[in-house]
SEDRENMI-897154 format. One record per atom (N, C-alpha, C): z, y, x. Coordinates in steps of 0.001 Angstrom, whole numbers, plus 500000, padded with zeros to 6 digits. Atoms other than C-alpha are relative to their C-alpha. Layout:
# residues N
ZYX
...
***
This chain:
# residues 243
498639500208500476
835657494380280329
500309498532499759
500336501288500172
835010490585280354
501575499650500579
498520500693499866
839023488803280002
500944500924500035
499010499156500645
840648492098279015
500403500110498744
499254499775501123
842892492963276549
500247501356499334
499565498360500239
842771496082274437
500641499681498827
499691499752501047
844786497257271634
499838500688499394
500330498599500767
843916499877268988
500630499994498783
499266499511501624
845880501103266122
499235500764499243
500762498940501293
844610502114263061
498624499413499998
500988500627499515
841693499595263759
499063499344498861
500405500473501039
840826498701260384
499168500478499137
501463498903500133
838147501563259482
500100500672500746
500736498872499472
836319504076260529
500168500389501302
500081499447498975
836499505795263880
500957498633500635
499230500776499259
839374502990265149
499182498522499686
501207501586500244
836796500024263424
498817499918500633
501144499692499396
834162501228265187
500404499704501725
499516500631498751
836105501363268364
500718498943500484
499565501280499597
837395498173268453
498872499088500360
500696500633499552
834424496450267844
498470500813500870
500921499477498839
832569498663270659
500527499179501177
499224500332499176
835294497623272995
499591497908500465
500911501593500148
834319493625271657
498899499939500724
501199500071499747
830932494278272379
499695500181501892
499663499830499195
832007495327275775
500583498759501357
498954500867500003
833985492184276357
501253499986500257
498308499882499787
837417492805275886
500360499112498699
499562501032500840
839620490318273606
500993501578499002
499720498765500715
840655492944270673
501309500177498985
499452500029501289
843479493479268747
500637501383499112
499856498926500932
843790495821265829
501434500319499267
499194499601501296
846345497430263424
499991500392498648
500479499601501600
846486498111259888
501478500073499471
498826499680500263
849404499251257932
499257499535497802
500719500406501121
846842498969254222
498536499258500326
501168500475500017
843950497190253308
499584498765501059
500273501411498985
844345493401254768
498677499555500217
501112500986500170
840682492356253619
498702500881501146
500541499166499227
839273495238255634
499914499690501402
499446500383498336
841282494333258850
499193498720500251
500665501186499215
839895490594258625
498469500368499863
501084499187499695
836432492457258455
499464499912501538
499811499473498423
836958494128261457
500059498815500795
499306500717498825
838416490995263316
498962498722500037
501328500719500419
835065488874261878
499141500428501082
501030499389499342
833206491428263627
500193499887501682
499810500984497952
834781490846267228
499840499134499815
500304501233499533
834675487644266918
498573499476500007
501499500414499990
830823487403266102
499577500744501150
500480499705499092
830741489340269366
499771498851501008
499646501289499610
831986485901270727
501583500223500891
498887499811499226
835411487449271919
500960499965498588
498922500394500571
838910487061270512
500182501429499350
499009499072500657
840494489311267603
501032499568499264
498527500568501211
843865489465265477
500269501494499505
499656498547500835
844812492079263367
501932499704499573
498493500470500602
848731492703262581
500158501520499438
499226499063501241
850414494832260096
501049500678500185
498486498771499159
852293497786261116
500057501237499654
499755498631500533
853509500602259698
499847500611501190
499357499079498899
853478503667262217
500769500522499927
498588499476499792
855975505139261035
501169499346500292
498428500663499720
858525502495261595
500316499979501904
500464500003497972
859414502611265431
500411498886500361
500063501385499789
860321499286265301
498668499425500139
501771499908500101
856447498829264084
499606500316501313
500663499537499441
855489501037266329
500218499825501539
499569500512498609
856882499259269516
499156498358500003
500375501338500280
856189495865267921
498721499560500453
501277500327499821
852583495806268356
499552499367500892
500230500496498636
852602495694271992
500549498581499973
499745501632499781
854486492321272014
498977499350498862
500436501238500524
852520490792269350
498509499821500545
501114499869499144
849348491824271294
500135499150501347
499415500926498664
851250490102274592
499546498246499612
499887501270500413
851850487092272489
498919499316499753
501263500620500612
848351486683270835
499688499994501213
500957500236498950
846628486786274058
500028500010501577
499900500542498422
848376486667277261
500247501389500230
500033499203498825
848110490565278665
500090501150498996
500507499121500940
847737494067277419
499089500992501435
500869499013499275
844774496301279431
499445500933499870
501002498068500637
843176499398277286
501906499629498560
499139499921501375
846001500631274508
499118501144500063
500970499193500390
843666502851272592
501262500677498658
499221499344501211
845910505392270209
499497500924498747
500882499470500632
844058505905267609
500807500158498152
499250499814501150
846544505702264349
500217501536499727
499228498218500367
847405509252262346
499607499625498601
500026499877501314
847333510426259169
499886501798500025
500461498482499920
845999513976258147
501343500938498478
499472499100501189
847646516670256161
499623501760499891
500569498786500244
846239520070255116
499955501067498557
499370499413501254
847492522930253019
500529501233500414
499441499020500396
849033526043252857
501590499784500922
498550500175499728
852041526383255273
501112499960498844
498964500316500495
854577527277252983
500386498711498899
500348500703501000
853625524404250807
500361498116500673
499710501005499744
854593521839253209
501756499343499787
498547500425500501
858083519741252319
500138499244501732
499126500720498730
860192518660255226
499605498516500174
500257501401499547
859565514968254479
498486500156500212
500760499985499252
855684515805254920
500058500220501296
499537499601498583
856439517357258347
500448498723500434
499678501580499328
858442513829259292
499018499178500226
501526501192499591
855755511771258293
499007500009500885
500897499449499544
852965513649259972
500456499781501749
499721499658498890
855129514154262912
500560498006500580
499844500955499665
856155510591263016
498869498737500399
501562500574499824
852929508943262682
498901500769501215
501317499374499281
850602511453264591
500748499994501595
499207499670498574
853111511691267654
500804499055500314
499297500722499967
856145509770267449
499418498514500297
500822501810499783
854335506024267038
499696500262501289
500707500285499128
852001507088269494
500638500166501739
498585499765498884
855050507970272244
500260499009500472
499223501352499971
856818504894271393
498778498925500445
500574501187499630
853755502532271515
499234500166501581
500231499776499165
852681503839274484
501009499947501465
498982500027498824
855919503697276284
500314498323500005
500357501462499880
855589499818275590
499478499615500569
501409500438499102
852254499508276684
500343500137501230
499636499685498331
853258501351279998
500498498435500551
499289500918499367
855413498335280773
499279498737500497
501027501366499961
852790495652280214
498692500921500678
501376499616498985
849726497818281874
500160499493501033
499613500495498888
848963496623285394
498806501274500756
501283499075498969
846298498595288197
498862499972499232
501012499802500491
843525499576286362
500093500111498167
499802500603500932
845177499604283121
499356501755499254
501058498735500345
843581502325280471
501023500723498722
499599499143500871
844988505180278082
499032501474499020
500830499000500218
842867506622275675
500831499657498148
499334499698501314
844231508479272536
499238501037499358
500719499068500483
842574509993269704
500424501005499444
499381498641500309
843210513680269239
499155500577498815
500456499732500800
841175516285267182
499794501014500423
500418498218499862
839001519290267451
500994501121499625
499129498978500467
841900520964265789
500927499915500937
499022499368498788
844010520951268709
499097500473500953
500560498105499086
841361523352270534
499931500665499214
500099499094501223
840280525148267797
500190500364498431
499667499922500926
841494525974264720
499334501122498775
500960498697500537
838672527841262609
500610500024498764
499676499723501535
840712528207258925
501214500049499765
498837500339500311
843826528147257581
500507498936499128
499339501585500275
845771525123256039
499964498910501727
499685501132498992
845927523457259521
501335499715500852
498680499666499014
849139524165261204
500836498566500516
499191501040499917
850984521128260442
499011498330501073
500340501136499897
847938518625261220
499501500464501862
500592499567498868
846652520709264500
501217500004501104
498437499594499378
850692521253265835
499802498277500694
500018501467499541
850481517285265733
499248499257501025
501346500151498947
847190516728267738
500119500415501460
500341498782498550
847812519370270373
501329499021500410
499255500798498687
851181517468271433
499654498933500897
500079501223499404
849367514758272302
499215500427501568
499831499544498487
848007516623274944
500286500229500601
498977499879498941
850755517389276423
500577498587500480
499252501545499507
851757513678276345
498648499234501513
501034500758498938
848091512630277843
500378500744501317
500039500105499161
848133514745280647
501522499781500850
498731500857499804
852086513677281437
499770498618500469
499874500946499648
851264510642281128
498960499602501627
501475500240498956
847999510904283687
500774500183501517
499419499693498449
850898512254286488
501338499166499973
499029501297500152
853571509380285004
499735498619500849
499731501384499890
851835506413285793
498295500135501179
501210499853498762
848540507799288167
500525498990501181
499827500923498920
850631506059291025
499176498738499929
500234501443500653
850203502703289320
498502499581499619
502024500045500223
846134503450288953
499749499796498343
500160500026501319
846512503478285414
499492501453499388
500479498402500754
844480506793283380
500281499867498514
499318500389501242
845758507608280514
498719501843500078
501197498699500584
842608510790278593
500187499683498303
499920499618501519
842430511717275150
498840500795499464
501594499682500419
839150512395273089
500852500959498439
499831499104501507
838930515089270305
498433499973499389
501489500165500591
836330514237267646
500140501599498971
499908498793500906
834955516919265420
500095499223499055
500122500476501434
833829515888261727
499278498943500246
500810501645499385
832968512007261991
499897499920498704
500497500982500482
831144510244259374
500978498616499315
499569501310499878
833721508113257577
500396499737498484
499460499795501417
835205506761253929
500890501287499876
499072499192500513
837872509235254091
499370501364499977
500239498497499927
835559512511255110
498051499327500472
501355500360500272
832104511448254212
499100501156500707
500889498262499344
829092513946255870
499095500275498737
500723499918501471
827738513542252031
501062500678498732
498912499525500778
831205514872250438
500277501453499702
500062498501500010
832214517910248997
500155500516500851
499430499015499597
833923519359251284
499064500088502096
500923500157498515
830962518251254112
499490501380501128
500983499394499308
828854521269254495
500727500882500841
499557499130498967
831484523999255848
500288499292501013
499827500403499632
832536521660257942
498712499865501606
500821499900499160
829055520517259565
499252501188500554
500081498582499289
828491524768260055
500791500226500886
499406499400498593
831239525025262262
500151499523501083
500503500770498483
829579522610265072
498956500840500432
501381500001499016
826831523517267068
499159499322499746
501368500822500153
824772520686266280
499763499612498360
500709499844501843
825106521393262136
500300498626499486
499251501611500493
826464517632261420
501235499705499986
498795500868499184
828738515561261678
499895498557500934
500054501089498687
829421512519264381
499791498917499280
499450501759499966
828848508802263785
501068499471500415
498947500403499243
831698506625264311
499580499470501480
500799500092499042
829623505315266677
500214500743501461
499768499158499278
829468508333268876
501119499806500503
498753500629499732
833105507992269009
500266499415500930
500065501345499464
833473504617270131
499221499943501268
501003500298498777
831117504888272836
500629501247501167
498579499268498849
833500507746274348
501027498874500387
498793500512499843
836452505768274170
499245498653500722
500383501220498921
834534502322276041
499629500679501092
499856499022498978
833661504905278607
500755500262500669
498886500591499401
837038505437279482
500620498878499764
500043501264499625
837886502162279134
499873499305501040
501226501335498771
835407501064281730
500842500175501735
499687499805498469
836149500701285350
498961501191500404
500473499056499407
833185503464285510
500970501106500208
499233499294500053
835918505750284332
501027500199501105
498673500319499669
838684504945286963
500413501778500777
499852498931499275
838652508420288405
499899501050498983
500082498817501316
838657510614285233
501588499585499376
498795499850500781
842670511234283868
500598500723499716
499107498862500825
844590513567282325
499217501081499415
500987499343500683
841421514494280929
499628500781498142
499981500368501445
840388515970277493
498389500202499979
501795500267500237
836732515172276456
500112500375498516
500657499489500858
835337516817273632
498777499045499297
501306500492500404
832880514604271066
500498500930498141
499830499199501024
832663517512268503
498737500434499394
501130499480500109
829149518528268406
500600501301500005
500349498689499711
829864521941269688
501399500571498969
498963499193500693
833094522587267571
500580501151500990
498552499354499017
835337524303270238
498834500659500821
500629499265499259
832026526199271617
500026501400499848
***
């Protein structure tokens, strides 16, 4: 990936901090998003750069769709190009259908879908031949083993309708646009040491949960020029959820 340009939202922990600086390590010039937690983001953007490649981190709500367009130009601006947009921003919500309020529903639906529409219909413009689309989904848009998910699984699953769309949108143009569904990853927000760990690592196959790691090493995968023939794909890194 040596003199590419990726972008990743939501890049400032866990599963999107991990894949940024995989992508670094890779050589691609990196730039992140963050909407909280500035000291985190320059973290992250420490850590590409001790790869010896370029990062910047900028501050963007997803829900704003101004934000959520913005990125792409300030990604243009910092560095000349845009070549992987990695869609990795969301926000979770889980509960009891009738228990959800209309403005949850917006948010959820604005952030988990909406952003990722809009920043993607940016990116399109600035991709060139070989340009890359990888968005992070969720075991809960194959399978849905409990109840309280409706609202956060409804959100996930459109995006598969957007990936493979997009895989017969812009295929002319040699651009792949795939979408990864993690199971239970390893992170501050859903620890594999937390209460609510163990049902969780029972309803994989392999009795855990993922490293971010794991992750990340999907998403540079497609990335890569090995990938160029894999699109409108959905790849599974669940340990066996959806088996």
């Amino acid at each position: 990936m040596n003199g590419k340009v990726a972008l990743v939202t939501g890049g400032s922990r866990g599963i999107g901090a991990a894949i940024a600086v995989e992508l670094a390590q890779a050589g691609a010039d990196v730039v992140i998003t963050y909407v909280q937690g500035e000291e985190a983001a320059r973290e992250v953007v420490a850590k590409i750069e001790a790869t010896g490649r370029r990062g910047h981190a900028v501050r963007a709500d997803a829900a704003d769709p101004a934000a959520a367009v913005g990125v792409v130009e300030e990604t243009v601006n910092a560095f000349g190009r845009l070549d992987i947009l990695v869609n990795n921003v969301g926000v979770g919500a889980l509960g009891p259908l009738e228990d959800f309020a209309a403005e949850t529903v917006q948010q959820v639906m604005d952030v988990n879908v909406r952003s990722v529409f809009l920043t993607t219909q940016a990116a399109a413009v600035r991709l060139g031949r070989g340009g890359r689309i990888v968005t992070i989904g969720s075991c809960m848009a194959q399978r849905v083993p409990g109840p309280g998910g409706t609202l956060y699984a409804m959100s996930k699953a459109a995006l598969i309708g957007l990936t493979k769309a997009l895989a017969r949108e812009l295929g002319g143009r040699g651009i792949t646009a795939n979408i990864v569904h993690p199971g239970p990853v390893d992170t501050d927000m859903n620890p594999a040491d937390g209460p609510f760990a163990e049902p969780q690592a029972a309803m994989t196959a392999l009795g855990r949960f993922a490293t971010t790691a794991e992750i990340a090493s999907m998403v540079r995968y497609l990335a890569s020029e090995e990938a160029s023939y894999v699109t409108g794909a959905e790849l599974s890194v669940d340990g066996g959820h959806a088996a």
